[in-house]
Structure formats: structure tokens, C-alpha cells
C-alpha positions, 0 to 999 in steps of 0.5 A, a space after each residue: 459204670 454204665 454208659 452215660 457215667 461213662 460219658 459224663 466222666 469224658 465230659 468233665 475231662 474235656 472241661 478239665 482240658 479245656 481250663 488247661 488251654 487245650 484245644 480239643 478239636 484242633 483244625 491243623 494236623 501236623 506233618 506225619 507219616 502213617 505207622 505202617 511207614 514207620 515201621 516197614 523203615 524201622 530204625 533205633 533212634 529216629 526222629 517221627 510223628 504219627 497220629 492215630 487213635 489210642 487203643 490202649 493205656 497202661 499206667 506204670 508209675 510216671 510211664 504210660 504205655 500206650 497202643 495208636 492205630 491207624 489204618 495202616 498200623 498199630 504201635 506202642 508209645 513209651 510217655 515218661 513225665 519227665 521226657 514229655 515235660 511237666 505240663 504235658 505230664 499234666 495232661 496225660 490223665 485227661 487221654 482216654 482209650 479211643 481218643 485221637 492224638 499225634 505224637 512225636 518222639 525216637 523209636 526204640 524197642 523195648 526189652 522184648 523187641 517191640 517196636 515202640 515211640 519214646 514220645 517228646 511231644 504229644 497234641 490231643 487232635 480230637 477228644 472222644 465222649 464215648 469209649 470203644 464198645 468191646 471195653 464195657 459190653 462188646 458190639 455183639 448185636 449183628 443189627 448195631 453192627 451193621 448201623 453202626 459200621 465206625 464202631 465195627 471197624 474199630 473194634 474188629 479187624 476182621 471186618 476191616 480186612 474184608 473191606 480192605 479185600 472188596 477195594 483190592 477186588 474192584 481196584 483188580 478189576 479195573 485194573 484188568 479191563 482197563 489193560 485189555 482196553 476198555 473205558 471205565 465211563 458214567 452213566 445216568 441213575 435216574 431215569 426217565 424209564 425203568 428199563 434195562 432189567 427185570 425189577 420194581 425200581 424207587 420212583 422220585 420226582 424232578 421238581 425243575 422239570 415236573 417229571 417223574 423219575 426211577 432210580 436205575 434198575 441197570 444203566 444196560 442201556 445207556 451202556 449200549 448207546 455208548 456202542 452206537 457212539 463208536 465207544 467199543 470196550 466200555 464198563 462201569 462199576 455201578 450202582 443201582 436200585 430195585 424195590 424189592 425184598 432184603 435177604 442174606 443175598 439181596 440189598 435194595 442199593 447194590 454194586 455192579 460191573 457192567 462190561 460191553 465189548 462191540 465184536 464179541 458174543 456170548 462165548 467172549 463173555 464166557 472168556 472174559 470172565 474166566 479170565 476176569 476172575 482167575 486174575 483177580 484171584 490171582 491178584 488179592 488172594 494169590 491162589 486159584 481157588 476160593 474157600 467159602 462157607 466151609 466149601 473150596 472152590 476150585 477156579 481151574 478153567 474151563 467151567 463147567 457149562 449146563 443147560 437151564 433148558 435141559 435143567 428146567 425140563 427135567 425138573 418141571 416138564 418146562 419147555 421153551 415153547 411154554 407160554 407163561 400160562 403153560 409154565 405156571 401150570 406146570 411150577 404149580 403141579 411141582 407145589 410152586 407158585 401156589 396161589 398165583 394166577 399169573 406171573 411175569 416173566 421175571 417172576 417165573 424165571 427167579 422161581 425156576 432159579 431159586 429153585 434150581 440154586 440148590 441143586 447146581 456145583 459148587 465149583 464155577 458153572 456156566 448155565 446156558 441155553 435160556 428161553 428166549 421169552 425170558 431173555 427180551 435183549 438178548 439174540 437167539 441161537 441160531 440154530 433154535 431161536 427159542 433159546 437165547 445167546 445168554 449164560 448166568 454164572 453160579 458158584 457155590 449155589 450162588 448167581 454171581 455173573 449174566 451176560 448174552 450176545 446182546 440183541 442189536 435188531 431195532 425191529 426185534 427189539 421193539 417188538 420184544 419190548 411191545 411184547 413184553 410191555 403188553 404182558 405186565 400187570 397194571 402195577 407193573 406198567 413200564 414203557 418202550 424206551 423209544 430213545 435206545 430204539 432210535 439209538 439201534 436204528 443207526 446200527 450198534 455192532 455185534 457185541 457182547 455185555 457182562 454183568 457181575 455182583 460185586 457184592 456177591 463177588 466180595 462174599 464168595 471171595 472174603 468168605 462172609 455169608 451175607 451181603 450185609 457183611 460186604 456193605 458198609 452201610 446197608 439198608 436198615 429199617 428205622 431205628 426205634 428211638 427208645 433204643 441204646 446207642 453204643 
């Protein structure tokens, strides 16, 4: 039977129920408590109504043994026809797999110590037309999947324990800093300069105003302005834009944590997120160590450090007192960059790194020492100002975490902006943002800033290999009308 037999055959069960006075969607939803309740206070006897979805339904004679879940649980109904009574009986055969009802009954186990529902009572809470994907071909295509995220949930729980892993990660997270003191705060995701990192941002356009706006690149800036403001530990679990490609490792809409901490530095950074990490670890998996892709992280601290500058000059002959011009060359020779004759200096930095990924540790690995040319918010050493105050965090080949000592000069960091405004391609045309300079001019703290992926943080930490895999819903290219739905 194909699929539209199949829904026409519920179609015609639900007119059937409807003859009999049963409401299929009803707008109230009696008092309940979840499976998981019931069964973590299990006891003979007890009186309970729950709700769920049917997963399953096996007729024997006047019984039917039925399997609900919901999030919390899965347990079996016992539904006799002569204990639910005479017209409910009668609507036992219009119930399909994947429909949603409440029961009420005793709870009992079976022979075999199951833990099952006598049900007394049952009310249809919500008739569905079409059955789960795995009873008539299975969601095996990994595009419908990901479009059509409810039926991967419930057809794998795989998938729901890594989204039920991503919101222990995040629900740690604030946990941590928020008992360390600092204020989880909002920021604006439309601005009227695309600024506080490298990236193509999405423009949109404000009617009231007749203005021209960007989706976020980063909400670093306004973040900052908060440090001006006398708020000294703030973060924000953010999400931002770029307009860029999609990859295993890239999706245009994205998650971060940013964290600013007025009086610390680059090496506080370093601190924090060892010990960021190491608890959240500790706190979703109870271990202090990660398996990804066959490869065991080992979260022991300290982590190893490397310099990007030392690593570049082995690799490419780069050195920090390299102009773009110089360091394109140099790519070029390596056979990288072919064909361009100028790059940015996002566009140079994410060939140096792509490059590099490959050749870092598995095991956590702070790069460090960056070109100060590639680093426009970030304060220099003090000891070689063409190196910046800046690490990125790799693990398992994979960039996860950046953060610097962040910049708080106005005067620097207005002509790093000049510098850096006047050094981009027409397309690429961006502004000084004259509001965060005029916010410096009144004097930020010393601070340091972090940035984590939280999407990259779920893949390494629930072992997934796309960040498809750790979105519910991610970005998809239309689909084609002609194609099937489940």
C-alpha cells in the first residue's frame, strides 16, 4: 500500500470517528503526568493518566497491547473491551500508530515484568493522517531528514538524545558562568554596520525608517559597549548570520556564546575555557574526555599551545611583517590562492588555517601568536606589536573557540578600522563604526572576550560529523515541488 492509499484509508477513519461523536482535535487536554513520572514512582495498582503518541498496536483477540511515548518515556497500554467498555471498544480500530491520545487506567506488570497501563479510559487528543516513515520505507534520505526534522525525532531516538545533549551543553554552560558571576544580557541582530568580525553579512531593509540593515556577523561590539557601561562579566548565547558557503562544519545561521570579562586578558581567556569545558564535560557526559569520530580526546588540562606564527613560517615562508601583497605570494608559490590577485585579510587568514587544520593534534590545542594585521580588535604583545594578544582553540583538527585581549585604545582602533575599511574590495565595502569608537572614548576596562561555536561544541561532544546533525532545523535549498512528502 502506497502512501496516499495510506492516507486516504486515515482519512476515511477519521469520518468514521467523527459519525461516532468523537472529536478528533480537542482543544483540552486532561490532567496528566508524563510517563517518565510514572515510571520512576512505579507502583501495582495505581491510579494514572498520561498522553502520548501510539508506537505501537498489537491485537490479540478483545486485547490490544499498545506502546505511548513521549519525551520522557515509553510504556505499554493493556486495552481489553470489556474494561474500557462497550463504545469505546468501538473505537479501538479507528486508533492508528502515530496517533496521539490520554489514557487513564491502573498500572500493573505483565508476566514478564513489564511495566504496563490497564487503561479504563482512553480520549483521541489528535487524529493523524499519515503513518511514521520507518512502518512503510524508513527516512533514509539524510536531506528529508534534515527537512523534515519531527519525523526524525520520532522515528530515531539517536537523534533526539543529541538534542537533548545540545540543551544539557548550553543549560551547563550558563550554569557555570552564571555562578562565576557574570550576566547573561541581549543584544541587537540587526545592525546598521556589519562589523564585529570578518564575513559577508545578509542585508535587509527597515521600512519605518527607509534604512538599510545587516543581519549580525557578531554581537562583539555592542557586547563591549556593555564593558563601557560598567557591566563587568556579561555573555550572550547568540545567534548570528554570515553569507557564506554550507559545509559539514558551516551553516549560514549559527550559534555562539560570547563572554567579556573587564580586568582579564588573553591568558584569563586560556583559564576560562579550560574550565568552561572541563565542566561541562564533567556535567553531560561525567567524564573528562571526548570520543569523536573514532578519535579520544583527552580534556586533562593544561593544553597544549602553538604558535600560528611559528606554524605559518614553517609552512609558507610567512612572516608577521608580511603585507597581503607579500603573503599572497607566498600562498600562491605553496599552490594556494591560484588565480587571485588579491585577497582580504579574512580571506588569507581562512586559507592559512584551512590549511593548517589538518596538520594540528587531536587533543585540545591553543594557537596563539597571530599577526597582528589579522587581528583589527585585538591588543598586541607587548614585546613584538606584530603579533596580537589572540588564541583560537582546535580540537580534533577543528576550530571551536577565539578570543584576545581585547583592544580598548579608541585612537588604534580607529585607525585599525580606517586601515582596514580602506583595504576591501568594492563588494566588500563596510564603515567605521563611529558609535563603538565614541563608546571607547569614554574608557573601557583591560578585558578579555571569548567566542565559542556552540554548534561545533555539540558535534565534537555528542560525536556527529556535520553540523547538520546538531541543528534542528538547518538552512536547505528549496524543495523541488515535484518531490514526495513522508
Amino acid at each position: 500500500m502506497d502512501i496516499n492509499e495510506i492516507v486516504q484509508q486515515r482519512i476515511e477513519k477519521s469520518k468514521d470517528l467523527k459519525a461516532k461523536n468523537v472529536v478528533l482535535y480537542p482543544a483540552e487536554t486532561p490532567e496528566h503526568i508524563t510517563i517518565g513520572e510514572a515510571l520512576k514512582d512505579f507502583q501495582e495498582g495505581k491510579k494514572v493518566t498520561l498522553c502520548g503518541r501510539i508506537m505501537a498496536n498489537r491485537a490479540h483477540g478483545k486485547v490490544n497491547f499498545m506502546d505511548l511515548r513521549d519525551t520522557t518515556g515509553k510504556i505499554q497500554l493493556y486495552l481489553k473491551q470489556d474494561v474500557v467498555g462497550e463504545e469505546k471498544a468501538a473505537l479501538i480500530t479507528g486508533l492508528d500508530i502515530a496517533d496521539i491520545i490520554s489514557v487513564s487506567g491502573e498500572l500493573f506488570r505483565t508476566r514478564t515484568q513489564e511495566p504496563t497501563v490497564k487503561v479504563q479510559d482512553f480520549t483521541l487528543l489528535s487524529k493523524s493522517l499519515r503513518p511514521l516513515p520507518e512502518k512503510w520505507h524508513g527516512l533514509k534520505d539524510v536531506e528529508l531528514r534534515y527537512r523534515q526534522r519531527y519525523l526524525d525525532l520520532l522515528s530515531n531516538e539517536d537523534v533526539k538524545k543529541v538534542f537533548l545533549l545540545r540543551a544539557g551543553i548550553v543549560r551547563a554552560i550558563r550554569n557555570f558562568l552564571d555562578a562565576r558571576g557574570f550576566l547573561e544580557v541581549e543584544t541587537p541582530m540587526m545592525h546598521d554596520i556589519a562589523g564585529g568580525a570578518a564575513g559577508r553579512p545578509f542585508k535587509t531593509f527597515h521600512n519605518e525608517y527607509g534604512m538599510e540593515l545587516y543581519l549580525r556577523i557578531a554581537p562583539e561590539l555592542y557586547l563591549k559597549r556593555l564593558l563601557v557601561g560598567g557591566l563587568d562579566r556579561v555573555y550572550e548565547i547568540n545567534r548570528s548570520f554570515r553569507n557564506e558557503g554550507v559545509s559539514t562544519r558551516h551553516n549560514p545561521e549559527f550559534t555562539m556564546l560570547e563572554v567579556y570579562q573587564a580586568y582579564s586578558d588573553c591568558e584569563g581567556m586560556i583559564r576560562l575555557t579550560q574550565d568552561l569545558f572541563c565542566h561541562v564535560a564533567g556535567e553531560v557526559l561525567g567524564k573528562q574526555e571526548l570520543n569523536y569520530q573514532g578519535k579520544v580526546i583527552d580534556l586533562k588540562t593544561p593544553w597544549k599551545r602553538q604558535s600560528f606564527a611559528g606554524l605559518v613560517e614553517e609552512k609558507f615562508g610567512i612572516q608577521p611583517s608580511d603585507d597581503p601583497a607579500a603573503m599572497l605570494a607566498k600562498l600562491q608559490a605553496k599552490g594556494l590562492a591560484v588565480g587571485q590577485n588579491r585577497l582580504s585579510r579574512s580571506q588569507i587568514n581562512k586559507i592559512v588555517e584551512d590549511s593548517l587544520e589538518q596538520d594540528l593534534l587531536v587533543n585540545p590545542t591553543f594557537i596563539t601568536d597571530y599577526f597582528t594585521s589579522l587581528c583589527p580588535l585585538a591588543k598586541t604583545n607587548k614585546d613584538n606589536p606584530l603579533i596580537s594578544e589572540r588564541f583560537e582553540l582546535y580540537l580534533a583538527g577543528m576550530e571551536v573557540a577565539n578570543a584576545y585581549s581585547e583592544l580598548n585604545d579608541p585612537l588604534e582602533q580607529r585607525r585599525r578600522f580606517e586601515e582596514e575599511v580602506g583595504g576591501l574590495n568594492t563588494e566588500e565595502k563596510k564603515s567605521v563604526d563611529e558609535e563603538y569608537l565614541l563608546a571607547l572614548e569614554h574608557g573601557m576596562p583591560p578585558a578579555g572576550g571569548l567566542g565559542i561555536g556552540i554548534d561545533r561544541l555539540v558535534m565534537l561532544f555528542a560525536d556527529q560529523p556535520s553540523i547538520r546533525d546538531v541543528i534542528l532545523f538547518p538552512l536547505l535549498r528549496p524543495q523541488e515541488k515535484s518531490e514526495e512528502k513522508v
